[in-house]
N, C-alpha and C positions, 0 to 999 in steps of 0.2 A: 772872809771866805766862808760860806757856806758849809754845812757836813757832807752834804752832797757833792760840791766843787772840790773839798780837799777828799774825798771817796776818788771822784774822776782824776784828781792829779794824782794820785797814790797806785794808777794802777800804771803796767810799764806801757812807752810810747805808742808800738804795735797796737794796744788792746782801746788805747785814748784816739788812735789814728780810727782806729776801727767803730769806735762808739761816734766818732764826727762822720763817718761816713755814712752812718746809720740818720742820724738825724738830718746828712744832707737829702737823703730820699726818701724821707717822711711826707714834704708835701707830698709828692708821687704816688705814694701809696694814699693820702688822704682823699686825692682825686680819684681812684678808684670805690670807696668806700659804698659806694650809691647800687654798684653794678650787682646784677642780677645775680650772679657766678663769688657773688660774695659769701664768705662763709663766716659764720657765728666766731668763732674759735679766732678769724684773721679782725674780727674785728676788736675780741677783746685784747688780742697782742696789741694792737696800735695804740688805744687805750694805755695798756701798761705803758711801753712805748712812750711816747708822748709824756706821760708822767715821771720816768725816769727820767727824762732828758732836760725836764722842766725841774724837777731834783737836784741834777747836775749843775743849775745855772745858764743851760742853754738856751736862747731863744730861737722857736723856728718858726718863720714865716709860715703862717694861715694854720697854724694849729689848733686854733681855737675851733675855729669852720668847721678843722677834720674831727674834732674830738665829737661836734655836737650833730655830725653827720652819721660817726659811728654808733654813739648813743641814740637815735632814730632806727637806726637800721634792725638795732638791736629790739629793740622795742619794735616793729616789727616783725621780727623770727622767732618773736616768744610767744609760745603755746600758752591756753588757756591754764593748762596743767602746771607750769613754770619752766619749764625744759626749752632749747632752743633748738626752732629747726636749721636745716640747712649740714647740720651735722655730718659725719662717716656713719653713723646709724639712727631709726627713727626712734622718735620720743626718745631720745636716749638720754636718764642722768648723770650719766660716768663720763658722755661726750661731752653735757653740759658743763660737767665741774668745772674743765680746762678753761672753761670762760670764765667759768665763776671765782677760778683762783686769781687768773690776770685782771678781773674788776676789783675784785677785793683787796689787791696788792694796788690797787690804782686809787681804792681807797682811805688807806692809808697812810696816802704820800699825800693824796690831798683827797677834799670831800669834793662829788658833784651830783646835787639831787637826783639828778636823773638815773645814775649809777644806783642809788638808794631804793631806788624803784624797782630797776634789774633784781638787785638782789635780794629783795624782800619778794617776790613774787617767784624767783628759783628756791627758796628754801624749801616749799613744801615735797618738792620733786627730790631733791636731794635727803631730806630725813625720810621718805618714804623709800625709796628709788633703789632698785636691786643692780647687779652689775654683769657684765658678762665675759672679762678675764680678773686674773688675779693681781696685776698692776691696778686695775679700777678700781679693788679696796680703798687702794691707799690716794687716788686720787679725790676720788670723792670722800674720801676721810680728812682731806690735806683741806679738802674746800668747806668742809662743814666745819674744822678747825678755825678756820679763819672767820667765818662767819659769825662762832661763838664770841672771837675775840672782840669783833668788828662791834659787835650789836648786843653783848652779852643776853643768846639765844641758848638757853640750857637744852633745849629740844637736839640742836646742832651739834651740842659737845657731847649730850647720851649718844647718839646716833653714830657719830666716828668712835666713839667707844668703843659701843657695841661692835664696829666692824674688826678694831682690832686687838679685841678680846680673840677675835680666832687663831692671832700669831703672826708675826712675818714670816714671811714663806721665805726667810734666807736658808739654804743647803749650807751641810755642815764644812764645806767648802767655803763661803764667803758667794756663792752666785747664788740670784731670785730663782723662785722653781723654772721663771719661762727663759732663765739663763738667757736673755736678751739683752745684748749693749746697748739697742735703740732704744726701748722701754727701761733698761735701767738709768741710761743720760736721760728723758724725756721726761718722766712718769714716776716712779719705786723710789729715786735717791732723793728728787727734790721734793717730792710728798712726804717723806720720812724726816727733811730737815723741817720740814713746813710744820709738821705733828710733834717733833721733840720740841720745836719754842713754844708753840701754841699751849702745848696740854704740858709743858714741862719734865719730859719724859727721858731721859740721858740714858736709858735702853735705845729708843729709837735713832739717837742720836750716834751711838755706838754701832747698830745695826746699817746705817748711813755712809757709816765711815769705813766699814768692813766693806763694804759692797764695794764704793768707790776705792780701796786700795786695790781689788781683784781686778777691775776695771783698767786702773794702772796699770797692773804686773800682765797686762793681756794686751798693753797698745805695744804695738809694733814701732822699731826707729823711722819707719815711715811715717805712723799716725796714725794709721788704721787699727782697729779695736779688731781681735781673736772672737768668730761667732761662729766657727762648725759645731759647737754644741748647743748653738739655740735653738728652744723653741719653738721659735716665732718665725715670721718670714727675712728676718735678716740676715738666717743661716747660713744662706746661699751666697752671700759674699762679705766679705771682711768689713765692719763700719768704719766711715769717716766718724776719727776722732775730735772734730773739731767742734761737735755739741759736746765732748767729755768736758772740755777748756775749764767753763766755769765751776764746774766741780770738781774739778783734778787743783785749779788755781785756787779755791775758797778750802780745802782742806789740806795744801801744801801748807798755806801761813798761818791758818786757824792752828795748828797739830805741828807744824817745823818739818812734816814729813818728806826727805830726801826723794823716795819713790815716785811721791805725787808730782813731787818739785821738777824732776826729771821726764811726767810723763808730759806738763805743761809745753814746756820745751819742743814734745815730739810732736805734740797735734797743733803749736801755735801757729805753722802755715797753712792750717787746715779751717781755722778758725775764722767765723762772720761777723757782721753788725749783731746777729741775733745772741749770739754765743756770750758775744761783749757786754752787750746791754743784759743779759740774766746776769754775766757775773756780778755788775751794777746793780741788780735788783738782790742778789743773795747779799751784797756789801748792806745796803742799805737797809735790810733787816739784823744783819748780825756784822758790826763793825769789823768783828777780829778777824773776819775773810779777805777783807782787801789791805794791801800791805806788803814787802817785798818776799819776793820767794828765798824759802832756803837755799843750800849748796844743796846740786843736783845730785840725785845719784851719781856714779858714776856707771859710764856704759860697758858694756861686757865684752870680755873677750877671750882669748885660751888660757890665761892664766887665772881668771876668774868668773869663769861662765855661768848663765843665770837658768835656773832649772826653775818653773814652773810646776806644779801635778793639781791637778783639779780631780782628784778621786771620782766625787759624786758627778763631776760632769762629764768623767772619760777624758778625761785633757792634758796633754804634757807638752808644755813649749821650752824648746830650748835654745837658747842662743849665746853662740860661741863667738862674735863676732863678727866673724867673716861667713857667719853662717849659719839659720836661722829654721827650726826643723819644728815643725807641727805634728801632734799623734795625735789622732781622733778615734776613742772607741765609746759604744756605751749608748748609740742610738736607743729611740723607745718603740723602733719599727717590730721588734719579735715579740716584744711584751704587749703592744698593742695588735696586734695582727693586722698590722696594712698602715700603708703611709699615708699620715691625716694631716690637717690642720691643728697647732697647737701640741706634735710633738716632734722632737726631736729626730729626725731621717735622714740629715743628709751623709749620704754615702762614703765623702771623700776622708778616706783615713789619716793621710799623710800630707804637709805641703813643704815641700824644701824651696826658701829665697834664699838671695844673696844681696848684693846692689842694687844689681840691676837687674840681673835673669831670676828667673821664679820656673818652680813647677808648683802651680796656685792652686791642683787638683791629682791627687795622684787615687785610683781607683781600681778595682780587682772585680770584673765580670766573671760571672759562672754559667755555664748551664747544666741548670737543676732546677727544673719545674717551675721556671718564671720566677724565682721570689728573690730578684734582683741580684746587686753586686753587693759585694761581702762588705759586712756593718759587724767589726770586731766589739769583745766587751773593752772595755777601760783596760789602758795601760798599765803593766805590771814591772816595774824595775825590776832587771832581773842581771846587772850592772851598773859600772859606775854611770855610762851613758848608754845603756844599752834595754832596751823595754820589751816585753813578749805583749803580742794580744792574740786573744782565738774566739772563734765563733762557732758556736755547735749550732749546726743548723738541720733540718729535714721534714719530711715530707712523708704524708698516710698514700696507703692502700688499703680502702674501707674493705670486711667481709659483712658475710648477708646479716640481715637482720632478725632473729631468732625469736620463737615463744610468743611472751604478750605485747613484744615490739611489732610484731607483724600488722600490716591493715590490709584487712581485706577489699578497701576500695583502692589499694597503691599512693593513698595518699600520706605522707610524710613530712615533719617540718623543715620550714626554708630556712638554714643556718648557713652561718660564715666559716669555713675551716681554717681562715687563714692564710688562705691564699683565694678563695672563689666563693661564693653559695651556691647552694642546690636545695632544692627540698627531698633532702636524704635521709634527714636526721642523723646528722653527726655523730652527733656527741651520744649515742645509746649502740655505735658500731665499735666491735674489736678492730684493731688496726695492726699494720703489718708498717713498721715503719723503715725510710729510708735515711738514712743519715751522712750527713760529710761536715766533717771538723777540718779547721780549716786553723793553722797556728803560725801566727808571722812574728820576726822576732824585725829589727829594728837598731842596728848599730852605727850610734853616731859618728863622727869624724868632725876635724876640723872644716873641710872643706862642700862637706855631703854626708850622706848617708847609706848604709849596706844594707838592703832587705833581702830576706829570705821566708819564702812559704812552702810548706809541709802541707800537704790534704790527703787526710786519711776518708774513706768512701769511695763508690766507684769512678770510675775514670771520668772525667769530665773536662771539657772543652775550657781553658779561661782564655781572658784576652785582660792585659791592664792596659788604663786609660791615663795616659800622664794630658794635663793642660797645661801650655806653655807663654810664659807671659814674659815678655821683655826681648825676644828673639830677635835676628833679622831674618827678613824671610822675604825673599825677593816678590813670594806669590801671593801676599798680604796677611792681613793678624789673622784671618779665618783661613780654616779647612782643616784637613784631616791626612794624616799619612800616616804608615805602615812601616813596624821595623821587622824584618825577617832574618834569617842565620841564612850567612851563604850554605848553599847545598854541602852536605854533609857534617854542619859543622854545629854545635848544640850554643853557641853563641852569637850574639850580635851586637852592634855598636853604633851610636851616634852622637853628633857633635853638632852644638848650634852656638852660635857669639850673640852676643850683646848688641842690639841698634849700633852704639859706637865704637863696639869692637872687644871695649874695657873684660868682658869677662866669659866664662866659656862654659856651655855646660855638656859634660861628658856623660851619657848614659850609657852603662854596658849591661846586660841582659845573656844569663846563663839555665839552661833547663830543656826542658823538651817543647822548642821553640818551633814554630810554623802553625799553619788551618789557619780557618777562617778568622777575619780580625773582624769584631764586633763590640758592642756596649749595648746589653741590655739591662735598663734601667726595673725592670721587673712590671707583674701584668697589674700592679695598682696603678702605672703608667700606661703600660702599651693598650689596656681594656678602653680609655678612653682617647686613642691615640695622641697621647702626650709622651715628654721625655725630661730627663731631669738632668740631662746631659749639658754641661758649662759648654761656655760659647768661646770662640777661641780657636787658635789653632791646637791642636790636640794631636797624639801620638799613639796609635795600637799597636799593645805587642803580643801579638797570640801563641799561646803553648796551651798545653793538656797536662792536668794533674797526674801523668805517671811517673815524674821524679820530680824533685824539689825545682822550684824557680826561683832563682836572683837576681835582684836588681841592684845597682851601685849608681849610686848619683852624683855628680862632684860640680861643683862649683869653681870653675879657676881662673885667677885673676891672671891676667896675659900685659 
């Protein structure tokens, strides 16, 4: 038996089920390889692909065809420069690595001239070739590594050097700066193992293994990966864990790690052909990953409940078993002055599951001069299970402009305040400013959780936004409805089951409750009429900051 064949029998059934199922739609995919709508990136998966499986000991009908179909195609989309098109961006070398890592890994399971070609004609792009986020260091450092090793090109090993002489960008948390689950499974973690074998480095290697424990201690017993503090566009909803698999599985057995062991477990119904075959391609560079997993963690419950805090990312997960509670503060929306691309914004502070019912979004609209719904700093224990977060937030009222600021033709620079531009010139005016602190405290339970908000500033209109997942709802998953307090009465309540009845969620809602029910995502949205509002059936409960507001969430199993 082969290393490859006894790699494939060594990993458990599920993951062997799943690599034969990969290789039975291989032809499939080699029949596509020609088409116009093809891209660089899917061709050098198959490539890899193919090689793996031929690694394995498998044979699959007409691979040969696909391979020297892919290799054409290829050689086709390559620029005069060496970069390929077809990419997510033009001329782009950071886009090209991703191929050039899956050829060069396809290179040293077996040679194929043609492949020699490829890669000798991307190098010049890649030792030159700048990048345009912080995950692309390490990609194209992961590729120029391989390259060195492939062809011993000194030009290739200066060059990833050079990129990571800047540092990893791991926060003293254990998460990358763009705190991305997609780009840490896809891009950061296997670049960084690709760099520790390559260049020999057992910093990177360590750095690798920190990222993917955080990864861990963030998948949900559902499988989903914890992303309200990314970055990147993932933020907005929970990641399928089922690309962590091969990195959660090669450093459960490499390290014996319980955590990792335990998160395998929770994304392996989440897990593809693609997932399968990387963990095959990390075995067959570094044997000690494929192998049986440890004893798992064990799962958490009231006698032993697993408290999460991610400081530097505003993040505290806690789950009590029957009950599983998210705090999100620490957005980059007030340090940055306006909701961008590449930082951190998403609104929703809180998410309380259970089983089966979820509140997947829980949110606090204000009005106060457009600048959205409340983005607390980072969670403070301030209990055993109990956290404060507040957000001091406010707004100018410019006075005239004096002395040698004046212009006599009224013209003034165009600046950003923060919320709008004008050509006022800002930043040379006295201000008159408005302010409202805003401080929510956060008390666990077995079952839910108790919030309570304080807002000191003038009176103001809020409305919270709960988003509800797993309900029945005769009038389908969408729309919106409204909770109000019977007349007279400063409270109010509601009750929704489970599709199958299993469990119940109780919200009760105390304060100066009534007006208008609204969600305003603020004017970095409403200016181009957009909204950043989840999809879903969703819940308003409108009051006004003239006394405290409470909410109580409970979870109960019926």
């Amino acid at each position: 038996m082969t290393s490859g064949a006894r790699a494939l029998a060594a990993l458990p059934a599920t993951l062997q089920d799943l690599v034969h199922e990969a290789a039975a739609v291989l032809p499939d995919r080699a029949e596509g390889l020609r088409g116009r709508g093809t891209r660089h990136r899917m061709l050098g998966r198959f490539l890899r692909d193919a090689a793996l499986l031929e690694w394995c000991g498998m044979t699959v009908p007409g691979i040969e065809a696909g391979r020297e179909a892919a290799i054409d195609h290829l050689l086709s989309l390559q620029s005069p420069g060496g970069t390929f098109r077809s990419g997510d961006n033009v001329d782009s070398p950071p886009d090209s690595a991703f191929t050039v890592n899956d050829l060069a890994l396809t290179q040293a399971l077996q040679r194929e001239p043609g492949i020699d070609a490829l890669l000798s004609a991307a190098r010049r792009a890649l030792v030159h070739g700048g990048v345009h986020t912080p995950n692309h260091r390490w990609e194209i450092s992961a590729a120029l590594a391989r390259l060195s090793a492939l062809y011993g090109w000194q030009d290739c090993r200066d060059r990833a050097e050079q990129w990571l002489a800047e540092g990893v960008d791991l926060q003293p948390d254990g998460m990358f700066s763009e705190r991305s689950a997609n780009y840490a499974a896809h891009v950061s973690i296997p670049s960084l193992l690709i760099l520790a074998r390559e260049l020999d480095r057992t910093d990177l290697l360590t750095a690798a293994d920190t990222a993917t424990l955080v990864q861990a201690k963030l998948t949900s017993p559902d499988g989903t990966v914890e992303t309200l503090a990314s970055r990147r566009q993932d933020q907005v909803r929970p990641f399928d864990g089922g690309a962590m698999l091969p990195l959660f599985h090669a450093h459960a057995v490499r390290t014996g790690d319980p955590l990792t062991g335990r998160a395998v477990l929770r994304v392996l119904p989440r897990a593809d052909g693609n997932a399968a075959l990387t963990l095959v391609a990390l075995g067959a560079e570094d044997p000690r990953t494929i192998g049986a997993l440890p004893l798992p963690a064990a799962e958490p419950d009231a006698e032993n409940p697993e408290i999460i805090e991610l400081a530097t990312s505003g993040l505290a997960v806690v789950d009590l078993g029957t009950s599983r509670t998210v705090l999100h503060g620490g957005t980059d929306t007030q340090a940055l002055g306006r909701v961008t691309s590449g930082g951190a914004s998403n609104p929703t502070f809180a998410r309380l599951s259970g089983r089966q019912l979820a509140v997947s979004d829980l949110r606090l609209s204000r009005d106060f001069f457009s600048l959205g719904p409340l983005r607390p700093a980072a969670p403070v224990r301030s209990g055993v299970l109990s956290w404060t977060l507040t957000e001091q937030l406010q707004a100018e009222y410019f006075q005239p402009l004096t002395g040698d600021d004046l212009s006599a033709t009224g013209e003034y620079g165009l600046e950003h305040n923060g919320r709008f531009a004008a050509a006022m010139a800002f930043s040379r005016r006295r201000t008159d400013l408005i302010s409202l602190r805003t401080e929510m405290t956060a008390q666990l339970r077995l079952d839910g959780v108790d919030l309570r908000w304080e807002v000191e500033g003038p009176p103001t209109a809020l409305c919270l936004m709960l988003a509800l997942e797993g309900i029945r709802d005769e009038g389908g998953d969408d729309g919106e409805a409204v909770l109000r307090p019977i007349d007279g009465q400063s409270s109010a309540t509601a009750r929704f089951r489970s599709r199958d009845g299993g469990e119940e969620l109780l919200i009760s809602a105390r304060g100066s409750l009534g007006g208008a029910a609204f969600y305003d995502p603020g004017e970095s949205f409403t200016f181009v009429g957009g909204t950043d509002e989840p999809h879903g059936r969703t819940l308003l409960i409108p009051a006004t900051s003239t006394s405290p507001l409470e909410l109580s969430l409970s979870i109960l199993r019926r």
